[in-house]
C-alpha positions in Angstrom: 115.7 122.4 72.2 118.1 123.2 75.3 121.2 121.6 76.3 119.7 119.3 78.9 121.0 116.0 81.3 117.9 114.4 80.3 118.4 112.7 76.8 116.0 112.8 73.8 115.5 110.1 70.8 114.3 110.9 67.4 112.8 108.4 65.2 112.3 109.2 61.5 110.8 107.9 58.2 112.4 110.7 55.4 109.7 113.0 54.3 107.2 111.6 56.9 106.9 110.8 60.4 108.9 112.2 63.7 109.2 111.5 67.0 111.0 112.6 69.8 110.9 110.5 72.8 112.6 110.5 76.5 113.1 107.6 78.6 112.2 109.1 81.5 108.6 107.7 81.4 109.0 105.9 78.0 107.7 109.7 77.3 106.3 111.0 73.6 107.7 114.7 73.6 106.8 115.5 70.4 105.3 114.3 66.8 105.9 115.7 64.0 103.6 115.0 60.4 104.0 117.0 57.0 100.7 119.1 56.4 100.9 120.8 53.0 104.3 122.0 52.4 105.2 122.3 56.3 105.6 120.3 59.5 103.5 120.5 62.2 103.7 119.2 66.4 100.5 117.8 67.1 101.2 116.9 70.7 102.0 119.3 73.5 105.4 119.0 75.3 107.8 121.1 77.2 110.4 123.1 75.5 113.1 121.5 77.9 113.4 118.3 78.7 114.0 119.0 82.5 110.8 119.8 83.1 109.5 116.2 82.4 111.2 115.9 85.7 108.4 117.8 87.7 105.2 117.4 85.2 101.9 116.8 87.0 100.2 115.8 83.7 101.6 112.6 82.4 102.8 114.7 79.8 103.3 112.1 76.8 104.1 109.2 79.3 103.9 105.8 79.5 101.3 105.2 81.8 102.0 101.8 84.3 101.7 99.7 86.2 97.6 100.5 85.8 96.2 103.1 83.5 93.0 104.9 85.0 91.4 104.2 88.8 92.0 101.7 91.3 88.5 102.3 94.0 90.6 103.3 97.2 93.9 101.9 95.9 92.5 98.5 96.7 92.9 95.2 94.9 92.2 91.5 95.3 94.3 88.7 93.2 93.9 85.6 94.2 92.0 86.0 97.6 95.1 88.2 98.7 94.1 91.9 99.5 96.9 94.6 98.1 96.6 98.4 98.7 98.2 100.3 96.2 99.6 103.5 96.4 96.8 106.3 96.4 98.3 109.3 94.7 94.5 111.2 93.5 94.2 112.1 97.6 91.0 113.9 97.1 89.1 110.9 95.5 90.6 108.5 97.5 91.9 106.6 95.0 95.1 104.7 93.2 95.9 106.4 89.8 98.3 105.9 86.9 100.1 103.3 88.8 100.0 105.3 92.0 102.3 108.4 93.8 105.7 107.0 91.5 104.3 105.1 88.4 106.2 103.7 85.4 105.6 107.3 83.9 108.2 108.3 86.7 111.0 106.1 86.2 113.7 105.9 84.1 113.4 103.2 81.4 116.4 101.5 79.4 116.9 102.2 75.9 116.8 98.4 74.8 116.7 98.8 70.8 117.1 101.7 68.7 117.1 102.7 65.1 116.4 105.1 62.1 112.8 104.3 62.3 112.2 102.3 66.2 113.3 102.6 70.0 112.5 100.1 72.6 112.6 101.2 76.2 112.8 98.0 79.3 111.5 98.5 82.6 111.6 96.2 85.3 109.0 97.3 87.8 110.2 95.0 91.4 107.6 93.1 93.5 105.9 95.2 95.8 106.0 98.5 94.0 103.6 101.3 94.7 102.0 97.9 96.3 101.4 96.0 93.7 102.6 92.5 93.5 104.6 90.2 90.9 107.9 91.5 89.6 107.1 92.9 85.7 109.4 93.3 83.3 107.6 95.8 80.6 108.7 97.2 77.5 107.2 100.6 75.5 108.4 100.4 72.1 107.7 103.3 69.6 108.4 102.4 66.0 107.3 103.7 62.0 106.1 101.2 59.3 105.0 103.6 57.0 105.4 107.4 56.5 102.4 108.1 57.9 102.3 106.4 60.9 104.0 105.3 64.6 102.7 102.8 66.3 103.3 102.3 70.3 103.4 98.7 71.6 103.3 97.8 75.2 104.3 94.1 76.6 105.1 93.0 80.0 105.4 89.5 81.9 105.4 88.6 85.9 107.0 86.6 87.7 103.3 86.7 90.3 99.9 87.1 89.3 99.7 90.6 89.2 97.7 93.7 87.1 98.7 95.5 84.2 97.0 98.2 82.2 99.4 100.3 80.1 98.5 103.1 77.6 100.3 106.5 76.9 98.7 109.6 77.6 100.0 111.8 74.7 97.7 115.6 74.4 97.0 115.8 71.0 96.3 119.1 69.2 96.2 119.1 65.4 95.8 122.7 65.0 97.7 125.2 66.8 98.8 125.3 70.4 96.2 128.7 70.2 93.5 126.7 69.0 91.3 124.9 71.6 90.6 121.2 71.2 86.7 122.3 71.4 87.4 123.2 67.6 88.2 119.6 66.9 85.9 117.1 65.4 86.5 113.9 67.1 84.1 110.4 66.1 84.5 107.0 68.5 83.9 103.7 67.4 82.1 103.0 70.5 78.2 103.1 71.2 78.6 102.7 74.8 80.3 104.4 77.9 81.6 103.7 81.6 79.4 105.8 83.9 81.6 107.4 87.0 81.1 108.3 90.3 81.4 111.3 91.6 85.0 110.4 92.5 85.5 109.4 89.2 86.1 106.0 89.2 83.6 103.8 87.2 80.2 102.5 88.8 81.0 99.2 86.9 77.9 99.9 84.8 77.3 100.1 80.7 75.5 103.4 79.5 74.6 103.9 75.4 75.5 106.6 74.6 73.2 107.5 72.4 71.4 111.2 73.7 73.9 111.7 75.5 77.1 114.0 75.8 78.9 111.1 75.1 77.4 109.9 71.7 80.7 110.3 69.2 79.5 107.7 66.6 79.1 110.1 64.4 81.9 113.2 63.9 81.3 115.7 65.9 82.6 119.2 67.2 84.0 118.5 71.1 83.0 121.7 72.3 79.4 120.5 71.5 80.0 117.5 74.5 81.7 119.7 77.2 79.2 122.2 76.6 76.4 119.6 76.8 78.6 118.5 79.8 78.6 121.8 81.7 75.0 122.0 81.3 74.4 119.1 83.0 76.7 120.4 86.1 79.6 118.4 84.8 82.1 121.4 84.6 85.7 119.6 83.9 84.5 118.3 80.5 85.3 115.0 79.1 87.2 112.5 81.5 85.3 109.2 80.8 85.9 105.5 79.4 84.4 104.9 75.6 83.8 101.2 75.4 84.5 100.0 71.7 83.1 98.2 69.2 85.6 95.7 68.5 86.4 95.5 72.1 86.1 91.3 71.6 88.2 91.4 68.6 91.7 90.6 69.3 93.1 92.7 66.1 94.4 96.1 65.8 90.7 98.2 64.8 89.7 102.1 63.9 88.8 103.9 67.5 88.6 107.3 66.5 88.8 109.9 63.9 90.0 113.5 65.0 90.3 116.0 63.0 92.0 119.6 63.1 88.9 122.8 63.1 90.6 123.8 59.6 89.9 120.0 58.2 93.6 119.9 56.7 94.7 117.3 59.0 93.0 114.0 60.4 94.5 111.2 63.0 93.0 107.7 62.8 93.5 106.0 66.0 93.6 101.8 65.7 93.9 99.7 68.5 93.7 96.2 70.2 92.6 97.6 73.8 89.2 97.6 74.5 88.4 100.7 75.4 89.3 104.7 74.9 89.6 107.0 77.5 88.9 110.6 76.2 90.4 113.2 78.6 89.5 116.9 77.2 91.7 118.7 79.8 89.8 120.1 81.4 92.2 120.6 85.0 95.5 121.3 82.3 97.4 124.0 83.8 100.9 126.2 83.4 102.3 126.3 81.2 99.6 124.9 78.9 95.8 125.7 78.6 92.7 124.5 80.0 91.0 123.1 77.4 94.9 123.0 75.1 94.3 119.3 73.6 92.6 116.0 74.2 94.1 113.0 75.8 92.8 109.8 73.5 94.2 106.6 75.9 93.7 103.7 74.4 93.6 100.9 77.5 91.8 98.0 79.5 88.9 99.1 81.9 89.7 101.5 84.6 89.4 99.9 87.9 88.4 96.6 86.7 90.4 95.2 89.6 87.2 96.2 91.8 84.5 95.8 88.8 83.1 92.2 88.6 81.5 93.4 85.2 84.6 94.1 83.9 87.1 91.8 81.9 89.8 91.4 84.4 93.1 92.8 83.8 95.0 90.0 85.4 97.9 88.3 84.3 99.9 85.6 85.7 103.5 83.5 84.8 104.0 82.2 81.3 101.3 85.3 80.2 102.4 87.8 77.8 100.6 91.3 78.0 100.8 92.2 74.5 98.9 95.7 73.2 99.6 98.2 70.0 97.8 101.5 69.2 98.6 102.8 65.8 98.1 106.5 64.9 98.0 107.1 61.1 97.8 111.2 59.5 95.7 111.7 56.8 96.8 115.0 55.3 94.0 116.5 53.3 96.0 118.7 51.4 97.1 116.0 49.1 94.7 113.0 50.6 97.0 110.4 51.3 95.3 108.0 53.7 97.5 105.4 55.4 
């Protein structure tokens, strides 16, 4: 990788797992798992760290202060109206923790290790308009060979919102393959239904007969095909609810796998719900279609959803969440 002013971790177990990781954004630039006899990425990224600086994706980020929609960037805590920043102009609305989100700023390296690196951000009262001062740590860490697990906490000094996830684009084949190769399966039998802006209609759908219905594995080009069909032409971009979402304890997700079936990625989580984002408005200098966003997180716009579990938290109130991604590499079947 270029020289760059931008500084990169690494985090390693010998033989297994690697990370490379930016705190710009708390960002995930790349993952590294042994397939077989080799290595292999299975996120995108940019070759040089610089251009994390101007990335329009959320390339591997740390998404904050709220992951997904806010319904015109506006939000009531305690019968106080806030508008947020609204950064997704033609929709009207407040996304990814608005214009200049946590996956913009520079966060502290607080801990670091062979095998762990904690990043602290302190995110001031008012930002992007939201209120409370947060402090919020990402920390990326690797119990086992096999697998990293990313932990988000954060505490206010005000009742505020917080919805964290990280929006790494997975692709366990090659960067020439298309995620519609993949086979992905969600432990989830219901969706959120969106608007045509996008932003949830605070309804529950089963998804069973639908586009939607990954309960059992399932080639992805078969849903944004489906998709398409229907006149939805950007592919997947919606909010699985899942099936442990009142169960506290870290849970299996999703399943995907690479087309070839050499490679699988267990997803286990204690959010409530996955968003799956197919890419379908991924640009230069990566593909349309290049790899699938699976963004483990509270409900999007739940600020505005009465249906919802709210994502409030006040003083004294930890925000505590962990999604674990585990590699089950089928050349020698080792599942962690």
């Amino acid at each position: 990788m270029p020289s760059s002013p931008l500084p990169t971790i690494r985090i390693a177990c010998p033989g297994g797992v690697s990370a490379t990781v930016l705190p710009l954004g708390a960002t995930l630039v790349s993952l590294e798992v042994p397939v077989g006899s080799s290595r292999r990425n299975v996120v995108l990224g940019y070759e040089n760290p610089d251009d994390y600086l101007s990335d329009p994706y959320y390339m591997g980020a740390s998404i904050g202060r709220f992951a997904g929609r806010i319904s015109n960037g506006v939000l009531t805590i305690g019968g106080e109206r806030h508008q947020v920043k609204i950064n997704e102009v033609s929709n009207g609305h407040s996304l990814h923790g608005g214009s200049s989100g946590w996956s913009a700023k520079n966060w502290q390296v607080s801990s670091v290790g062979e095998k762990h690196v904690r990043f602290a951000y302190l995110s001031a009262d008012g930002e992007q308009g939201f209120p409370g001062e947060v402090s919020a740590t990402v920390e990326y860490s690797i119990p086992s060979p096999n697998q990293i697990d990313i932990t988000f906490r954060a505490t206010t000094r005000a009742a505020t919102v917080v919805n964290m996830t990280n929006h790494a684009y997975f692709n366990l084949g090659t960067a020439s393959q298309p995620i519609g190769d993949h086979f992905l399966q969600v432990y989830g039998d219901q969706y959120l239904p969106i608007k045509a802006s996008l932003a949830p209609t605070g309804d529950f759908a089963s998804v069973t007969g639908t586009p939607f219905d990954f309960t059992q594995r399932k080639r992805i080009s078969d849903s944004i095909q489906a998709l398409s069909s229907s006149g939805v032409t950007g592919g997947l971009d919606h909010s699985f609810v899942l099936a442990h979402r009142s169960d506290p304890r870290r849970q299996l997700a999703a399943v995907l796998e690479s087309p070839s079936g050499d490679l699988r990625m267990l997803l286990h989580t204690t959010q409530p719900t996955l968003h799956v984002y197919s890419s379908g408005t991924l640009g230069e200098p990566f593909a349309r279609y290049g790899a699938i966003c699976l963004e483990a997180q509270g409900y999007s716009d739940a600020p505005n959803q009465s249906n919802f579990p709210s994502a409030e938290i006040h003083p004294g109130e930890v925000y505590c969440h962990t999604t674990s991604l585990s590699f089950n590499d089928m050349h020698t079947r080792t599942t962690q």
